[in-house]
RODREN-614527 format. One line per field, with one value per residue: x, y, z of N, C-alpha, C in turn; residue in one letter. Coordinates in steps of 0.05 Angstrom, whole numbers, plus 5000, padded with zeros to 4 digits. Each point is the difference from the previous one (the first is absolute). Example, Ala and Ser with C-alpha at 12.3 -4.5 7.8 and 13.67 -1.06 7.14 Angstrom:
n.east: 5264  4993
n.north: 4886  5021
n.up: 5156  4986
ca.east: 4982  5016
ca.north: 5024  5024
ca.up: 5000  5001
c.east: 5018  4985
c.north: 5024  5022
c.up: 5000  5014
aa: A  S
This chain:
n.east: 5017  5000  5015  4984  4996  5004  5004  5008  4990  5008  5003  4982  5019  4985  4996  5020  5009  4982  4992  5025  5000  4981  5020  5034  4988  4996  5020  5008  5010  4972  5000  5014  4998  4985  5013  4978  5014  5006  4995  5031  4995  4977  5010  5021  4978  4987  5003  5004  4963  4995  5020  4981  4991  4995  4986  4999  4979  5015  4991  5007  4985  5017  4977  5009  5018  4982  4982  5010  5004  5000  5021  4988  5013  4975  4992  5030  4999  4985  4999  5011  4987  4989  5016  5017  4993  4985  5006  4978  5012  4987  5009  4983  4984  5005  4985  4995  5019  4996  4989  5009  5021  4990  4995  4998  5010  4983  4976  5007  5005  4977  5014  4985  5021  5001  5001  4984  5012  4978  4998  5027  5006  4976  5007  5018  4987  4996  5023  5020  4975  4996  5022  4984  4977  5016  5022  4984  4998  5021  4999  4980  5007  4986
n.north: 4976  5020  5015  5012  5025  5019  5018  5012  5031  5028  5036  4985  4998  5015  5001  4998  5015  5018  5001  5000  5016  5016  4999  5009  5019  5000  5007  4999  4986  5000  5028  5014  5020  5009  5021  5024  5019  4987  5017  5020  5001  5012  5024  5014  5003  4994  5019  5003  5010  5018  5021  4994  5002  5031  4987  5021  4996  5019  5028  5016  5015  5016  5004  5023  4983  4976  5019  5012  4984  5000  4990  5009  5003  5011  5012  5000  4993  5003  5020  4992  4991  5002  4987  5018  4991  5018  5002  5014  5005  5000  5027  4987  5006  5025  4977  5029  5001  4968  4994  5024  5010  4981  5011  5020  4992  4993  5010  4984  5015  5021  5005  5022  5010  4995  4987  4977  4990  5003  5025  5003  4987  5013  5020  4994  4986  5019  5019  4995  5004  5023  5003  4982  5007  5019  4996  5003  5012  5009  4983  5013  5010  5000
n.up: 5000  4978  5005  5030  4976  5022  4976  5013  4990  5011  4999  5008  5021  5007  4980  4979  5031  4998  4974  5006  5022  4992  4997  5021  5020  4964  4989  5029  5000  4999  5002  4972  5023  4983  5001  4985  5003  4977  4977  5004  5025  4996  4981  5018  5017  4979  4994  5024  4987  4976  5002  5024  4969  5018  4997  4980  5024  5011  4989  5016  4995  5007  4995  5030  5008  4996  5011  5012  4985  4981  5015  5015  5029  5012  4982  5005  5023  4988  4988  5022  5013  4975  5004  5003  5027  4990  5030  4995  5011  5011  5009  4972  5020  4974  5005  4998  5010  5014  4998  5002  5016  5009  4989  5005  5033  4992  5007  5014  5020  5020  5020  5014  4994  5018  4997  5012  5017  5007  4990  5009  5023  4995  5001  5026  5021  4992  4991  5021  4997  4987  5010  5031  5001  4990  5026  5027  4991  5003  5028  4989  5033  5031
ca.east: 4983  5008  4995  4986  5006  4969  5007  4981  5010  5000  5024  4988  5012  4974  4981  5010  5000  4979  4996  5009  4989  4979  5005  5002  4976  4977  5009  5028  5013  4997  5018  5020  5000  5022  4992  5010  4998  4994  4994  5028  5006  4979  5013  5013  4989  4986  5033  5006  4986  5002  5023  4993  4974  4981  4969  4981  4986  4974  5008  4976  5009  4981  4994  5008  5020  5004  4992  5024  5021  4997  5002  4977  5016  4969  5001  5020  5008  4969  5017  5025  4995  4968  4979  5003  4979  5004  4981  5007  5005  4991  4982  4972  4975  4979  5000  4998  5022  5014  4976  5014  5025  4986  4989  5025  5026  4993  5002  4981  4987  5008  5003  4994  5015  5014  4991  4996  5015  4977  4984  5022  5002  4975  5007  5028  4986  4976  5012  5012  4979  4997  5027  5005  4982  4999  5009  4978  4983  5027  5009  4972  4980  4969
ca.north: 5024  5020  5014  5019  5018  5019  5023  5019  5021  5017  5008  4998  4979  4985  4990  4980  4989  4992  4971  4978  4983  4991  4978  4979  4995  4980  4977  4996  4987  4986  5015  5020  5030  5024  5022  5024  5023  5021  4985  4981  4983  4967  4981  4984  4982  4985  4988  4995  4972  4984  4991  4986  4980  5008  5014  5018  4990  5022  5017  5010  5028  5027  5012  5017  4986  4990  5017  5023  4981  4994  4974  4986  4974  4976  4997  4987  4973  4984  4994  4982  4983  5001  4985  5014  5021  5021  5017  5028  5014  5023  5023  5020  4987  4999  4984  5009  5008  4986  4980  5006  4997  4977  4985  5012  4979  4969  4996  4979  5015  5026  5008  5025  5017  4978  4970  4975  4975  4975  5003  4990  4965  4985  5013  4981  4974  4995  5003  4970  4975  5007  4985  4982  4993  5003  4983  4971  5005  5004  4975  4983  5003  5022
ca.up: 5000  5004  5025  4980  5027  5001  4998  5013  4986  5019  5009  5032  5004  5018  4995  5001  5017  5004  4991  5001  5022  5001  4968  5007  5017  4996  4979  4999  4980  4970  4979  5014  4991  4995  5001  4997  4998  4969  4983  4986  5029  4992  4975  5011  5012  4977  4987  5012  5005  4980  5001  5017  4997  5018  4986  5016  4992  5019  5011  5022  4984  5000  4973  4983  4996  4966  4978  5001  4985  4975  4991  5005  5006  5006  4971  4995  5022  4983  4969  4997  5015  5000  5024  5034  5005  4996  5024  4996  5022  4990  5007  4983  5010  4986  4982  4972  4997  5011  4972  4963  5004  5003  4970  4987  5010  5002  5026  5013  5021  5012  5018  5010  5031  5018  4997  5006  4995  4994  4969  4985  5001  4988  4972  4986  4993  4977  4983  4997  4993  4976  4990  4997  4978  4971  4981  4995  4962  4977  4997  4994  5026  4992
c.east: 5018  4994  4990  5000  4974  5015  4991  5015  4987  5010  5002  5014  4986  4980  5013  5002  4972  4999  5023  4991  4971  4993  5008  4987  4976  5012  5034  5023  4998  5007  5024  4995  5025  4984  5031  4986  5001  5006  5016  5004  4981  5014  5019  5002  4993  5031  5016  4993  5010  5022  5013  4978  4976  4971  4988  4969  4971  5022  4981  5026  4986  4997  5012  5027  5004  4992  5022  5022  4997  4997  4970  5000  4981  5007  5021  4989  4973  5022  5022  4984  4972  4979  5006  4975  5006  4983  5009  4998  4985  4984  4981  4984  4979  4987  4992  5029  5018  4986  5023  5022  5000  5005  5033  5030  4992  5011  4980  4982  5020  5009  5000  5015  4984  4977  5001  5013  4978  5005  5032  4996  4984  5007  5024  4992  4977  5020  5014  4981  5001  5022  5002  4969  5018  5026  4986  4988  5015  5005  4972  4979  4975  5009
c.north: 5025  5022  5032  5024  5027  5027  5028  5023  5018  5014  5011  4980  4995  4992  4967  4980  4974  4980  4983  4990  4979  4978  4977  4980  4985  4980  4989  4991  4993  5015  5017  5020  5021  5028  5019  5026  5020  4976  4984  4980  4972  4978  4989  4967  4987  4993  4973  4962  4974  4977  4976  4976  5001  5007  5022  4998  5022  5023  5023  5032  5030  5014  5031  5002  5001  5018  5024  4982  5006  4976  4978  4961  4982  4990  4981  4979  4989  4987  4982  4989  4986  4981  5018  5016  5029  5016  5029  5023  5042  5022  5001  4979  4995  4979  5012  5001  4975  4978  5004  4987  4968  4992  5011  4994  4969  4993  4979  5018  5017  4997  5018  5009  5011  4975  4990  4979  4978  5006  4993  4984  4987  5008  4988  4976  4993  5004  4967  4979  5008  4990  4970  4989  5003  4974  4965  5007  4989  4966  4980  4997  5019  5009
c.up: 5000  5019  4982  5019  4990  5005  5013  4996  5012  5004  5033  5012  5032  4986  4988  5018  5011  4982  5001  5030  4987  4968  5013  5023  4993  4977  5010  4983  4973  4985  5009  4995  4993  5003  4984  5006  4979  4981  4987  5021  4984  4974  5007  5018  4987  4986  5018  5010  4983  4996  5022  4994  5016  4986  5024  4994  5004  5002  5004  4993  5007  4979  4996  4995  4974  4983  4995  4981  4971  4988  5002  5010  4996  4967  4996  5012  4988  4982  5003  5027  4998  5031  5027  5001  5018  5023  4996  5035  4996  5020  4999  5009  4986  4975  4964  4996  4997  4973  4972  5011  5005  4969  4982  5000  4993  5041  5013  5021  5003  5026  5011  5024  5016  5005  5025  4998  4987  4970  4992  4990  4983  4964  4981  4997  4975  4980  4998  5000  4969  4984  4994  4977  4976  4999  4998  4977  4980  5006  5000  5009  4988  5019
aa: X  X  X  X  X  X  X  X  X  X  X  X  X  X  X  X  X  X  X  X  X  X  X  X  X  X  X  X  X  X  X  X  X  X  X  X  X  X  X  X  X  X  X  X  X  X  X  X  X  X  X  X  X  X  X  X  X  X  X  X  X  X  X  X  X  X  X  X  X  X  X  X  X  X  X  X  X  X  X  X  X  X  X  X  X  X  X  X  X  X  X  X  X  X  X  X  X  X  X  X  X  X  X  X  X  X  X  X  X  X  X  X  X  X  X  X  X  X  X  X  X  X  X  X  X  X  X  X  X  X  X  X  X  X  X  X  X  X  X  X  X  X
């Protein structure tokens, strides 16, 4: 079994903080975390994975982070990772506001600052069920 790891992007390093307690608090070991703080820090880390045979399998991202970039990382890490799922970290309470960007990063869910450990947990767990259905699909399962 390859080993797998859960990306977390932030330039909040309490807030980082926070989900790695509360990532590793409900999924211990089974995965590895990494964290950055900008955006060359994340390619790096990903660089880093790869190169290790590490699948990234969940990354959990602040949207105004990613948005201040050009590069448009959400966009990249689809594009060269198509199965990672994608938690969007976000200010805007406002679901008129939160529904596009949703559709626009190819994002699995929102996360609303400051959050709930319940609605994390529950949000990463539906994403890594979503991971594991598509590849029971891909090997014949329902």
């Amino acid at each position: 079994m390859s080993k797998k790891a859960i990306l977390c992007l932030d330039d909040e390093r309490i807030i980082l903080t926070s989900l790695r307690d509360q990532l590793f608090c409900s999924f211990g070991d089974r995965y590895i975390y990494e964290f950055a703080e900008s955006i060359e820090e994340a390619w790096e880390v990903i660089k880093e994975l790869q190169q290790a045979g590490i699948k990234i399998v969940l990354v959990v991202s602040d949207w105004l982070l990613t948005k201040k970039r050009e590069d448009n990382f959400l966009f990249e890490v689809k594009h060269k990772f198509p199965s990672t799922v994608i938690i969007l970290l976000t200010g805007q309470a406002d679901n008129e506001k939160v529904e596009p960007i949703k559709h626009y990063y190819y994002v699995h869910d929102c996360l609303v600052k400051p959050w709930d450990t319940i609605n994390l947990i529950t949000i990463v767990q539906s994403g890594i069920e979503q991971i594991d259905l598509e590849k029971s699909e891909c090997l014949g399962g329902k």
